[in-house]
Backbone bond lengths (Angstrom), bond angles and torsions (degrees), N, CA, C in turn:
res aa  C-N    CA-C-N  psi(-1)  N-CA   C-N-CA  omega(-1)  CA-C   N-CA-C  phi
1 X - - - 1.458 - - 1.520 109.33 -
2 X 1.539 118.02 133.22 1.076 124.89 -179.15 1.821 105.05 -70.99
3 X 1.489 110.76 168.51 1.857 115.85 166.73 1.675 97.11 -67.38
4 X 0.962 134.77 79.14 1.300 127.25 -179.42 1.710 103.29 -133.99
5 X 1.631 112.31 148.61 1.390 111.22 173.68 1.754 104.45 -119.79
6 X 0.943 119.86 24.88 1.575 128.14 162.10 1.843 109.94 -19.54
7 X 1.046 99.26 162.15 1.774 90.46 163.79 1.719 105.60 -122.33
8 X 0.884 85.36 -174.74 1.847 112.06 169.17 0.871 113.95 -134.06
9 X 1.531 151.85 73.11 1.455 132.63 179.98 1.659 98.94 81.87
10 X 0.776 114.25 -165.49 1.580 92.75 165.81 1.497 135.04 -111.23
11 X 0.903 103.70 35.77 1.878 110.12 160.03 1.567 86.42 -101.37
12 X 1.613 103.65 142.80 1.806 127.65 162.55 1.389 117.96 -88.46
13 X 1.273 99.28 159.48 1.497 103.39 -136.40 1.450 112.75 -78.84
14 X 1.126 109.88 -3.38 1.576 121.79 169.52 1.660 100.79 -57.44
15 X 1.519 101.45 -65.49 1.053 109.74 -172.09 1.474 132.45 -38.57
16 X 1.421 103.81 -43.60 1.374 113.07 162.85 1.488 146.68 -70.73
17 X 1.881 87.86 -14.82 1.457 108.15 175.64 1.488 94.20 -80.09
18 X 1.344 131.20 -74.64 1.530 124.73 -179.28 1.183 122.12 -35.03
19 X 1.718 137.32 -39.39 1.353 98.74 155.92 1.637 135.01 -103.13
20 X 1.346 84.94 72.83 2.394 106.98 154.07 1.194 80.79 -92.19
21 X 1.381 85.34 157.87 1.305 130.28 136.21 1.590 118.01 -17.55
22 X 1.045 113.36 -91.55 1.775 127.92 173.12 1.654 111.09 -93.55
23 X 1.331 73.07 132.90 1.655 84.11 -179.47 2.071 94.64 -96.78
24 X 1.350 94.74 169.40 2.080 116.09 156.45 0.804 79.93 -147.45
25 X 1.834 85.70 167.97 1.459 146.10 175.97 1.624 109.17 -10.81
26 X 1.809 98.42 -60.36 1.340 119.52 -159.46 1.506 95.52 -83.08
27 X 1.320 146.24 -35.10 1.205 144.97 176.47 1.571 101.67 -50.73
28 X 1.235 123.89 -76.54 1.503 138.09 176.84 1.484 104.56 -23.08
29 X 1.302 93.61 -80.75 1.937 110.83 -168.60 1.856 100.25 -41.83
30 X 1.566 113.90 -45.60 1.434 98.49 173.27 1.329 126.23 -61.55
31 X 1.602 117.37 -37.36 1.299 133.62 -169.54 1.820 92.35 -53.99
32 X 1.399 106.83 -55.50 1.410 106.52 -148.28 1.638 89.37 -65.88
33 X 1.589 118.34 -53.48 1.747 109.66 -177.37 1.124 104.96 -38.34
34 X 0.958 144.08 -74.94 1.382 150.14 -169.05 1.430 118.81 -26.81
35 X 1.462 109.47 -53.63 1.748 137.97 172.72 1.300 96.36 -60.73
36 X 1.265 136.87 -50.88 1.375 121.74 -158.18 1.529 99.58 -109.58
37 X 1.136 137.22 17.79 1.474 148.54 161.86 1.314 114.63 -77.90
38 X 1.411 106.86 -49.36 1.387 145.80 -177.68 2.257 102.70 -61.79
39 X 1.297 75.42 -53.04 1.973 75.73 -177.96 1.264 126.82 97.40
40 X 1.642 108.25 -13.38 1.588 114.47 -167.04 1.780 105.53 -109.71
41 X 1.282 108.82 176.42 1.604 118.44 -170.77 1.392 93.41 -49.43
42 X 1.330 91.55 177.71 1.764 113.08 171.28 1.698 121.37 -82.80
43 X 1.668 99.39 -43.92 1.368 110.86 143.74 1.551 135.15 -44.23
44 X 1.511 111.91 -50.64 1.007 89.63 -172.23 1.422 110.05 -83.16
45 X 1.358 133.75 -14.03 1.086 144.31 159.68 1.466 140.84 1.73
46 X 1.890 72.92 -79.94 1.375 125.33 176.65 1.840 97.52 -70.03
47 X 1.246 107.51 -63.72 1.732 95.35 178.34 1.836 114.51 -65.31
48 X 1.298 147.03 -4.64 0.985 135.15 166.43 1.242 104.65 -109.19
49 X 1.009 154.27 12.36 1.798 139.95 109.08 1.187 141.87 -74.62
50 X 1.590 107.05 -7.55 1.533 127.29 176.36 1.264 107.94 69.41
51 X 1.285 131.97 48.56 1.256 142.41 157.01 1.841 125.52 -86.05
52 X 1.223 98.27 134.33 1.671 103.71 -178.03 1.883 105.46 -38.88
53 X 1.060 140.60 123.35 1.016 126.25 173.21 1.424 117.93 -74.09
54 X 1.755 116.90 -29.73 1.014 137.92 -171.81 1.635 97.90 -77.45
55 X 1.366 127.93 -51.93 1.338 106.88 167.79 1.714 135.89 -58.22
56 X 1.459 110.11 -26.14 1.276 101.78 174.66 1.460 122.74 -99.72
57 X 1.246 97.54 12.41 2.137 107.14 150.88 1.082 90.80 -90.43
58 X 1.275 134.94 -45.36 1.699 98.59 -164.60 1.370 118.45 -63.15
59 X 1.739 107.32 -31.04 1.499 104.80 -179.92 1.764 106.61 -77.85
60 X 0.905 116.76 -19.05 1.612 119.90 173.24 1.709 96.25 -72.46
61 X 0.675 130.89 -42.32 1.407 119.15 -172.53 1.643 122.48 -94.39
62 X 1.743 114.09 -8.09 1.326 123.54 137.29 1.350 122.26 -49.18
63 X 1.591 110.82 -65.91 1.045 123.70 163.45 1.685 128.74 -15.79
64 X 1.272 96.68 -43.22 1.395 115.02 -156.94 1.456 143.53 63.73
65 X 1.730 92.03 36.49 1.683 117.60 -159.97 1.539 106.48 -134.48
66 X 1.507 110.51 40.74 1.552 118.20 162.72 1.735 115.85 -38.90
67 X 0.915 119.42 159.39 1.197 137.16 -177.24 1.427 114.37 -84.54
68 X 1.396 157.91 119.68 1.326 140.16 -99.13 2.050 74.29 -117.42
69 X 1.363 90.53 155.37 1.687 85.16 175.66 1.526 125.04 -90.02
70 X 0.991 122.83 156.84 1.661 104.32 -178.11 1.602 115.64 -112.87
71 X 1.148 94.93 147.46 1.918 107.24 -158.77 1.709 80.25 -124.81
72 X 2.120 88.98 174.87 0.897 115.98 -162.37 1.728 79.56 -106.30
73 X 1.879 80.92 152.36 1.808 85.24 149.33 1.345 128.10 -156.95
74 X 1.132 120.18 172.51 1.726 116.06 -165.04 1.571 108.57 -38.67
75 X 0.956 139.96 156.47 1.332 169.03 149.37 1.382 127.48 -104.78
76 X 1.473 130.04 118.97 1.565 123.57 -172.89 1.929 68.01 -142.40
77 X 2.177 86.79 146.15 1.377 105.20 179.38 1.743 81.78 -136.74
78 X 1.159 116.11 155.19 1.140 137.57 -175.36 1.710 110.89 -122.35
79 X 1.035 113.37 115.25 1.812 125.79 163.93 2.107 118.58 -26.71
80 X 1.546 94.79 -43.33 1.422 104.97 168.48 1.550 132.51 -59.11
81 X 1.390 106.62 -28.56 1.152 132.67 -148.74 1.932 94.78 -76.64
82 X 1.244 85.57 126.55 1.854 106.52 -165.79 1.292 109.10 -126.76
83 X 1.638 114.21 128.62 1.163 117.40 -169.36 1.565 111.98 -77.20
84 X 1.515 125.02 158.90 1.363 115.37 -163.33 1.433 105.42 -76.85
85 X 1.801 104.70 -164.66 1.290 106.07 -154.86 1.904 108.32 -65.94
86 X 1.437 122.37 -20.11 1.425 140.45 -125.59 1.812 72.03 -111.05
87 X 1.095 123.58 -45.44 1.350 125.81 -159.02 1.452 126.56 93.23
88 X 1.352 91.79 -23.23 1.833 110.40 169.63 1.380 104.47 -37.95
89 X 1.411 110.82 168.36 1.624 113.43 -177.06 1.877 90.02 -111.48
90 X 1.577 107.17 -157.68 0.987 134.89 -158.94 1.110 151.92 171.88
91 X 1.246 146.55 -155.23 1.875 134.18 148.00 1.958 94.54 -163.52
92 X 1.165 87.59 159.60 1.524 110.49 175.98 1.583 100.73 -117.55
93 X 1.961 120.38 145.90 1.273 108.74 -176.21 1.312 76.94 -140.14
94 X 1.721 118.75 164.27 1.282 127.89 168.27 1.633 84.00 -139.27
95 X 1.562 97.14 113.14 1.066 109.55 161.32 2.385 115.66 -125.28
96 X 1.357 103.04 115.29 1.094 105.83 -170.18 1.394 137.06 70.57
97 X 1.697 106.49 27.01 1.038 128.30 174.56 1.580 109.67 92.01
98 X 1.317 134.26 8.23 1.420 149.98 173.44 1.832 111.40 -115.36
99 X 1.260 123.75 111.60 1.195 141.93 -170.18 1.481 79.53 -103.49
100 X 1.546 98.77 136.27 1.491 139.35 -177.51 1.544 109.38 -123.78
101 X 1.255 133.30 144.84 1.317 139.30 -161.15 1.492 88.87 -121.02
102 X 1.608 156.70 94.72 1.209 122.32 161.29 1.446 113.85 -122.15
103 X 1.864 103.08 148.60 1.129 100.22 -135.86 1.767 90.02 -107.77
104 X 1.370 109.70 178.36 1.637 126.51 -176.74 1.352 103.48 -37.74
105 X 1.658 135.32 143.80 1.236 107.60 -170.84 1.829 132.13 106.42
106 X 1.130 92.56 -71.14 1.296 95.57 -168.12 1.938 124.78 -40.11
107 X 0.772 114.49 107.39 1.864 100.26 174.67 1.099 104.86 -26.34
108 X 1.428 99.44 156.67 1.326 138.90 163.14 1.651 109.14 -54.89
109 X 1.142 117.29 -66.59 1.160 144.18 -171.91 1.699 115.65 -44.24
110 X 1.681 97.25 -73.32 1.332 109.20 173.83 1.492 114.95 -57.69
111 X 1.643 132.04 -13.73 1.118 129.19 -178.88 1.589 124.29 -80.25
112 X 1.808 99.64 -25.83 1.244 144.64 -174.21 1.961 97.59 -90.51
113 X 1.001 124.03 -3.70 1.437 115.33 174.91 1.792 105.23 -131.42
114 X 1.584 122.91 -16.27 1.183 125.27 137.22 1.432 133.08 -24.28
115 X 1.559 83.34 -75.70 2.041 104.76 -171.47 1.725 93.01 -69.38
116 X 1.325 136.41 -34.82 1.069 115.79 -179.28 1.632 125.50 -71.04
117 X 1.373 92.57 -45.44 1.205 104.81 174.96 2.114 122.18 -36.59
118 X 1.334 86.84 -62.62 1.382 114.80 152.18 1.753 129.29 -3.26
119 X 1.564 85.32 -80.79 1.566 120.97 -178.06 1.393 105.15 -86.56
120 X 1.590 127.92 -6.83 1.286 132.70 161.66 1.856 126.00 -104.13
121 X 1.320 88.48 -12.29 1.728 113.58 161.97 1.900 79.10 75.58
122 X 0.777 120.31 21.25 1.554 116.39 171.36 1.440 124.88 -86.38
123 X 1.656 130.91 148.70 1.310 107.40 165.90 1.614 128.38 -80.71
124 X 1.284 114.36 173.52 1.863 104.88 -176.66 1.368 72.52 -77.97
């Protein structure tokens, strides 16, 4: 398969190459542009094109472009600490020296293209 985003009907043509049977090189490398064009997990990705998830870690992890792991980290809560005006709950994150307020609600997703954004000094 050429670097091409052509369609077929309307799924693009990546899309259609990834689900054969066997993937190459060039199948992967599109899959992943595509994934990271896109902005969202690998999971969810993988579930809104219906792709093996388990196959494209393996090629992510050929690759040598695993998905970074996620750790815990310190937590300090303060006695002062007052819930906002709405009463709704929440969390605060400081990721990369920028504290984020996010509130009850928020996707998964958009929180997940925040913190990256972030840690990539990029905008969403």
């Amino acid at each position: 398969m050429r670097a091409r985003e052509t369609t077929r009907g309307s799924e693009a043509a990546w899309l259609v190459e990834a689900r054969h049977t066997r993937w190459t090189e060039e199948i992967a490398q599109a899959v992943f542009r595509a994934q990271e064009a896109e902005g969202s997990t690998l999971w969810a990705f993988c579930q809104r094109h219906g792709l093996s998830y388990a196959r494209v870690r393996f090629w992510q992890q050929r690759r040598g472009h695993a998905e970074p792991q996620l750790s815990f980290v310190p937590v300090s809560v303060s006695a002062d600490a007052a819930p906002n005006e709405s009463g709704s709950g929440g969390l605060e994150l400081e990721v990369s020296g920028v504290r984020v307020h996010v509130r009850e609600g928020a996707s998964q997703e958009l929180i997940a293209r925040v913190v990256r954004a972030l840690k990539e000094g990029e905008a969403c």
